[in-house]
C-alpha positions in Angstrom: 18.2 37.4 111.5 16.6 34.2 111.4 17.3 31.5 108.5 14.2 30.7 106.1 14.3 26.5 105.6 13.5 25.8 102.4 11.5 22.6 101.1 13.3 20.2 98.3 10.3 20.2 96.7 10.3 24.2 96.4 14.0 24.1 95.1 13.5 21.6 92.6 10.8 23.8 91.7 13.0 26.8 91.3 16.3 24.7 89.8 13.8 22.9 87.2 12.4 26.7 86.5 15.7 28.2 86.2 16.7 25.1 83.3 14.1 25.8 81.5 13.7 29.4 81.4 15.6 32.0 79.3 16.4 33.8 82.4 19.8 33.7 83.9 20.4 32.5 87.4 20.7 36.3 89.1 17.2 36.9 87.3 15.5 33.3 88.7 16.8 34.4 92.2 15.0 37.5 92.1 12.1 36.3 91.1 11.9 33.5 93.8 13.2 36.5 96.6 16.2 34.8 97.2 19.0 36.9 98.6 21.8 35.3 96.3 22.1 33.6 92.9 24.3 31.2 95.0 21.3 29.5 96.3 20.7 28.1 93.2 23.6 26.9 92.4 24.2 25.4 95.7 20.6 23.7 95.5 21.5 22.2 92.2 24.4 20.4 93.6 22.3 19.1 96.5 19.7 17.5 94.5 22.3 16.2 92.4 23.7 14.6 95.6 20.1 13.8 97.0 19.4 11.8 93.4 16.6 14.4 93.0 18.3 15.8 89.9 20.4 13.5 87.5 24.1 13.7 88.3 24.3 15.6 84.3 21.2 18.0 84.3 21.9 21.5 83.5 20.6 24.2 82.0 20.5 23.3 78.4 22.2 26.6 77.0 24.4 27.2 80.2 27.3 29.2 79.3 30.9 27.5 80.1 32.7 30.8 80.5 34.9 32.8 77.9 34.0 34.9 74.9 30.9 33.8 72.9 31.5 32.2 69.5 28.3 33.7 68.3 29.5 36.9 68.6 32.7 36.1 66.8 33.3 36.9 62.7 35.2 34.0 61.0 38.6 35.5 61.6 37.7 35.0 65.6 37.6 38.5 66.0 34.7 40.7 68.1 33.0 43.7 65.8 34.4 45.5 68.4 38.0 44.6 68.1 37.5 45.0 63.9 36.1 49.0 64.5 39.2 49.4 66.7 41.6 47.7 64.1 40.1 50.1 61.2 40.5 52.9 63.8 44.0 52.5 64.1 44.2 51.6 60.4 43.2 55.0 59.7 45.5 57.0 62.9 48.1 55.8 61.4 47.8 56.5 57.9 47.0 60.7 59.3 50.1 60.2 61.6 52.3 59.2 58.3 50.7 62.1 56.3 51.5 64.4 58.9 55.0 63.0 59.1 55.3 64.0 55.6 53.9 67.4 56.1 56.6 68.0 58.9 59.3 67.0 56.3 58.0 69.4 54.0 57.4 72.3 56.2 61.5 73.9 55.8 60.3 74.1 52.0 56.7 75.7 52.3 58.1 78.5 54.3 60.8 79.2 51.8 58.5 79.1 49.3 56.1 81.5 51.3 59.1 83.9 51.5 60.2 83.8 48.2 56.4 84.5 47.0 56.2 87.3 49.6 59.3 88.7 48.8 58.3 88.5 44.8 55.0 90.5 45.2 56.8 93.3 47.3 
């Protein structure tokens, strides 16, 4: 398998397309045919080093990692995580009412009895 050389002037092309398209960097490799999204990245550090690029170019909206704050309600918390909160809310609030019904069962059945035993 031989390696394809490509130009500067092709992967400024694709770097400088990559900043300013919404696509991600997986998505901009595809489109190019390149067999990694780590071409891209590694080209962007090359023409950094090379002067091609400015030392602080990036993709303007380039994520820096972690959860996304746009996502987030005000108490920091993902809808997600506020579903699963009410969830449990509501499991436990059924687990005590069924606590309650198992310390109420020794009377139902003596009441069931004595009704039974009343109607014979």
């Amino acid at each position: 398998m031989t390696r394809r050389k490509y130009t500067d002037k092709f992967k400024l092309h694709v770097v400088k397309d990559y900043y300013n398209s919404p696509l991600g960097v997986r998505a901009i490799a595809s489109k190019y045919g390149l067999p990694s999204k780590n071409y891209i990245n590694r080209w962007e550090e090359q023409l950094k080093r090379k002067g091609l690029l400015p030392p602080d170019a990036t993709k303007p909206n380039k994520a820096t990692g972690g959860p996304k704050r746009a996502i987030l309600d005000n108490k920091g918390k993902t809808p997600r995580e506020i579903q699963y909160e009410k969830e449990i809310q509501l499991l436990k609030a059924k687990v005590a009412y069924y606590e309650k019904l198992e310390h109420l069962q020794p009377f139902i059945k003596k009441k069931r009895e004595v009704g039974k035993s009343s109607t014979k």
